[in-house]
N, C-alpha and C positions, 0 to 999 in steps of 0.2 A: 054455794055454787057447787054442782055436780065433778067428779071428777073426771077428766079427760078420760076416756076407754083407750085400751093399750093397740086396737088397729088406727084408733084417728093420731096415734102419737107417733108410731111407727111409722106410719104414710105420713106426716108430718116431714122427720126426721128424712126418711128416701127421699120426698123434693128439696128439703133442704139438700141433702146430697148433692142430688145432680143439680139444683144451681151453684153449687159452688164450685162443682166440680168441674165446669162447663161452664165458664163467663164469656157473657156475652156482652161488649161495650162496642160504645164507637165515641169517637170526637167530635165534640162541637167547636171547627175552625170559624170564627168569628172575624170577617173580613172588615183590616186596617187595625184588628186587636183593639184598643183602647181609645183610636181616633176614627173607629167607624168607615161606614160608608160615606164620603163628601169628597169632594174634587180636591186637586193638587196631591195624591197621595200616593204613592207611589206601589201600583199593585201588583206590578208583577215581582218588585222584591218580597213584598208579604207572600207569594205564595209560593214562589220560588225556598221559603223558609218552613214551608208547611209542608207534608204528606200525606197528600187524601186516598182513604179507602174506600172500598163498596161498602156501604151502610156507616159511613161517617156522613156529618152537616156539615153546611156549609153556612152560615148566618149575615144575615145584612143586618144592620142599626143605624137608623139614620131618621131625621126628621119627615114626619108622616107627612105632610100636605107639598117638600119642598122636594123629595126626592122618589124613585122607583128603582125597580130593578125587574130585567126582564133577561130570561134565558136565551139566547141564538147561534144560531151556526156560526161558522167561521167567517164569512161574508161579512153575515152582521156586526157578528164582533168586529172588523178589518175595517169597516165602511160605517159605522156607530146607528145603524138603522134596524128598529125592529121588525121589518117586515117578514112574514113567516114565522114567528118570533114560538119558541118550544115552551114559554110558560113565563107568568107577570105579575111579579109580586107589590103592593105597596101599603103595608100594614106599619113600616118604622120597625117591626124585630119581627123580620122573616127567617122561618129555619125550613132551609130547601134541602133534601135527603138525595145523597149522591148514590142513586141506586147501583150503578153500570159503572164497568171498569172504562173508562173512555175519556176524552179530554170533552170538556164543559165549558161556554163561554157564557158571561154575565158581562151585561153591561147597563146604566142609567139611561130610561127613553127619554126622557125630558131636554136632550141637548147637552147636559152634564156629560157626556162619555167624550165628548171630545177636548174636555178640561181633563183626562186622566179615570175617567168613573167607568174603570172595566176591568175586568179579571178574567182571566182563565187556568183553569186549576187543569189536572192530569190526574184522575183517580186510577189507583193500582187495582187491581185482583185483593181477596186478602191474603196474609201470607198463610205457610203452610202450619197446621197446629205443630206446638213445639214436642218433639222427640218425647220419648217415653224411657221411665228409667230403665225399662228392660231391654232397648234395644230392637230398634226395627231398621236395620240399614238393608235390608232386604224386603221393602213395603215395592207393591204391582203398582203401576203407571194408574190402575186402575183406580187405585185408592185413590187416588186423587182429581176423581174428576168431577164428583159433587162437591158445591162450596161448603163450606167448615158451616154455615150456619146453617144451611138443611142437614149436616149431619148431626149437630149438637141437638136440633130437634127430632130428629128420628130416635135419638138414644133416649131423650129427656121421653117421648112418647111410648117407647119401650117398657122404660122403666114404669111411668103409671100404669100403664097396660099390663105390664108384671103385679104390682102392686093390686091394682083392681081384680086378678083373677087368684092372685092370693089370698087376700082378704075377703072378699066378694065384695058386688055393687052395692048391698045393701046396708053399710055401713058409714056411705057418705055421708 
């Protein structure tokens, strides 16, 4: 086996960098945790126990054929009727991506929502990245007005971009 050339190891090592330097995660909140999606359960303590962010999940589990889950306004969620309904899941392990800082309601269309089969979470903004050891207690209003993950990608795009004109394109 030929040996690695020292640009493909060094551009290696740079993306390694910036993924690590730059973690990107979110959580997968799995509604009713271990007793799932089914009636009698009590869901506004489970998510009153949770805190959802922009780009965390949201997960149903529940039996395919006996149960659904369908996204809706407040209405709907209030009144248990899907009409105008924002999105319908019924696979048994649905992961729905809470894209928008905003309050989100779920509920079962099948009749199930008014045995208890409805949730509404509250997703946050994300929070701000944390402090640097050098000290920024004087950062512009400015800085913060694109979310932390189009900046983690502009940097991460940077740095290939740096990388690529360093090395040149012809050693991908």
């Amino acid at each position: 086996m030929p040996a690695a050339s020292p640009h493909l190891l060094a551009f290696f090592l740079l993306l390694c960098a910036a993924v690590s330097v730059f973690p990107v995660s979110a959580t997968d909140h799995i509604v009713g945790a271990n007793r799932g999606w089914n009636p009698g359960i009590n869901y506004t303590l489970w998510a009153n126990n949770h805190t959802f962010y922009v780009g965390d999940l949201i997960s149903f589990r529940y039996q395919k054929n006996q149960y659904n889950v369908f996204e809706v306004n407040q209405s709907g969620y209030d009144n248990c009727t899907t009409e105008g309904a924002l999105g319908n899941w019924s696979s048994g392990k649905d992961f729905i991506p809470l894209q928008k800082a905003q309050r989100y309601y779920f509920i079962c269309g099948n009749g199930q929502c008014f045995n208890g089969m409805k949730v509404t979470v509250l997703v946050h903004p994300l929070p701000p990245p944390p402090s640097s050891p050098l000290g920024t207690e004087h950062s512009s209003p400015s800085s913060a007005t694109a979310p932390e993950g189009s900046q983690q990608w502009r940097i991460r795009a940077l740095l290939i971009s740096l990388a690529l004109i360093w090395f040149g394109s012809d050693w991908i």
